[in-house]
N, C-alpha and C positions, 0 to 999 in steps of 0.2 A: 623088692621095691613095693612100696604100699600105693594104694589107688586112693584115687582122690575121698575115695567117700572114708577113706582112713582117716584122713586128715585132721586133728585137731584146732577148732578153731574158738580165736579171743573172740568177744564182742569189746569194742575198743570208741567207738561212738555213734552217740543216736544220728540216722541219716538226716535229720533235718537240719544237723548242725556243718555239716558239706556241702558248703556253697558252692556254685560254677565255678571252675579255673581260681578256685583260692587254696591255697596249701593250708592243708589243719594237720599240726602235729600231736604224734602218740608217741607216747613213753611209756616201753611193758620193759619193768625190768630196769638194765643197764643199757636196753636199746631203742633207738629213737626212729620211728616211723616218720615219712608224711606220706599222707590218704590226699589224694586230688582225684574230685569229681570233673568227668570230662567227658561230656555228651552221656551218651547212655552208661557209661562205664566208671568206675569207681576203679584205680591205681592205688598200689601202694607200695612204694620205694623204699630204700634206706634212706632216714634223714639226713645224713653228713656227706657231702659230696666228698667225693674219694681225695679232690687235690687239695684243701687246706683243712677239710672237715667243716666249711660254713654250714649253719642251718638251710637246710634247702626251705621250712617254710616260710623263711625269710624272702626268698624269690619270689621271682612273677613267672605267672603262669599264662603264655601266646604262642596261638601257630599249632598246636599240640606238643609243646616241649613249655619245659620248667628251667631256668636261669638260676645258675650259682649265685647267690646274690653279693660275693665278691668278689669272684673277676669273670663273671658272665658266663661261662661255661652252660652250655645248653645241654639239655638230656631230652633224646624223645621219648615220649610218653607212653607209646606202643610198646616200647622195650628196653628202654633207657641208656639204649647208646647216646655216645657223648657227638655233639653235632662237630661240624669242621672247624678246625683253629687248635681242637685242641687232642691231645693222644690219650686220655683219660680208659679205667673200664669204664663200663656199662654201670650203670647203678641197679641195685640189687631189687627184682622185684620178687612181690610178696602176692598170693592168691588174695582176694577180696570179694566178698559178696555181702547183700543186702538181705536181712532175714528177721522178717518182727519189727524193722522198726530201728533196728540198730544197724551198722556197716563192724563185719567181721573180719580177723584176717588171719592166717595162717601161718605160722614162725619160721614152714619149709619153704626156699627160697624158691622163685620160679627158674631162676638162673643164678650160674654161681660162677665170681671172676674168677 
């Protein structure tokens, strides 16, 4: 297993373009991020909610959880379990940090469903 300082990481956008609780999406590849800045910390999810694949930056983001923005599905933000109502995984998180100026992020998932 490789340690963190292994890690390969994107620069994917400059920090000043990560509003508070607004969903900004990245597309590396064939796959779709969304980065949500949320208090101290910078999140970075899979973009497609797992049940129809809507764009999650399409949701709002309240409470510390981000909303499916087609049938409401909530994910919390600490860890992207899916809130009650619905039986969903988790959504995929990704390593994220700030460095230079830009918000970086990592392709190895922090958790895998």
């Amino acid at each position: 297993m490789s340690s963190p300082d292994d890690r390969q990481w994107i620069a994917v956008v400059p920090s000043s373009e990560l509003t508070p609780e607004k969903p900004h999406e990245v597309v590396i590849g064939e796959s779709i991020f969304v980065m949500i800045r949320h208090g101290e910390n910078i999140g970075a999810y899979q973009g497609l909610c797992p049940h129809q694949f809507a764009r999650l930056v399409e949701g709002r983001v309240a409470d510390g959880h981000i909303n499916c923005p087609r049938h409401m599905a909530k994910f919390r933000l600490s860890d992207g379990v899916c809130g009650p109502g619905w039986s969903l995984p988790a959504l995929r998180r990704f390593p994220a940090k700030e460095e230079g100026g830009m918000v970086h992020i990592c392709l190895q998932p922090l958790n895998e469903n």
